[in-house]
C-alpha positions, -999 to 999 in steps of 0.1 A, spaced: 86 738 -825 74 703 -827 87 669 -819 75 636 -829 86 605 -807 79 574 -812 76 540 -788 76 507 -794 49 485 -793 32 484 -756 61 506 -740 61 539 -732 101 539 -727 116 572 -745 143 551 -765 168 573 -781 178 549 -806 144 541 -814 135 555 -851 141 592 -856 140 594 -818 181 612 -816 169 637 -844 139 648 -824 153 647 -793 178 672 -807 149 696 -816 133 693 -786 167 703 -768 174 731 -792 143 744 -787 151 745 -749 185 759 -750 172 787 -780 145 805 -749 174 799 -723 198 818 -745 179 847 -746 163 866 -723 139 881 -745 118 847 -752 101 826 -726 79 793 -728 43 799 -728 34 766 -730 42 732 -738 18 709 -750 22 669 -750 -2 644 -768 3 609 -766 -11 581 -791 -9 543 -796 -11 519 -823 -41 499 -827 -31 469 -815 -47 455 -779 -78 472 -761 -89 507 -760 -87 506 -724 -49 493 -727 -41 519 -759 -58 549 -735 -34 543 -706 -3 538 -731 -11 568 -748 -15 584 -713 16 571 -700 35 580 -733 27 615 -731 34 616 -693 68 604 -700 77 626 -719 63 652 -693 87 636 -668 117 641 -688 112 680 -694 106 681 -658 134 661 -646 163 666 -677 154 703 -682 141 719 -651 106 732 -665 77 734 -641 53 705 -645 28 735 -642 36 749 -677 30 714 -694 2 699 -707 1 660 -708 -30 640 -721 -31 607 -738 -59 605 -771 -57 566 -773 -55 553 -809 -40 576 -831 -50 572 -866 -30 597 -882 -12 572 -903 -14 544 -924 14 526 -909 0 515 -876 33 517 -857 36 554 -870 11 562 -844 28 554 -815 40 590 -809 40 618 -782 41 651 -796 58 677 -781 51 714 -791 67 741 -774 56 776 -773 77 801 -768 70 841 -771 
């Protein structure tokens, strides 16, 4: 399962009320509660990127991205109980996956699960 959140400009804040933010929260914390219902399915892996708009530096937009991802890290670490270990956190700086500029202030989650 994936998760897309998004961050406003220059923060890296996870803002539940932000966007689409409750809705993909949600997935991320039914995708938990799915493997910890059953004892046949563990987390192989969950994988966190973190982008930024393209507003500012690239040195600024690297360490957003960086710390957006990372925050998101911390709270699956710190709301769920997973093992830092098992996730992957790296910020790619400017995301130009969309057109929108402010669409690409995201961390996306993807769980694994087997």
């Amino acid at each position: 399962r994936t998760a897309r959140l998004q961050f406003r400009q220059d923060s890296y804040r996870i803002l539940p009320g932000y966007k689409d933010n409750r809705s993909e929260l949600d997935t991320v914390s039914h995708s938990i509660q799915l493997v910890e219902d059953n004892e046949d399915v563990s987390i192989t892996g969950i994988f966190i990127t973190g982008y930024a708009s393209p507003e500012g530096s690239e040195e600024l937009n690297e360490r957003i991205a960086r710390q957006r991802a990372e925050a998101v890290q911390k709270m699956l670490v710190n709301k769920y109980g997973i093992s830092k270990e098992r996730i992957v956190a790296e910020g790619q700086g400017i995301g130009y996956m969309f057109e929108e500029p402010d669409w690409n202030r995201v961390s996306i989650c993807t769980i694994n699960s087997k």
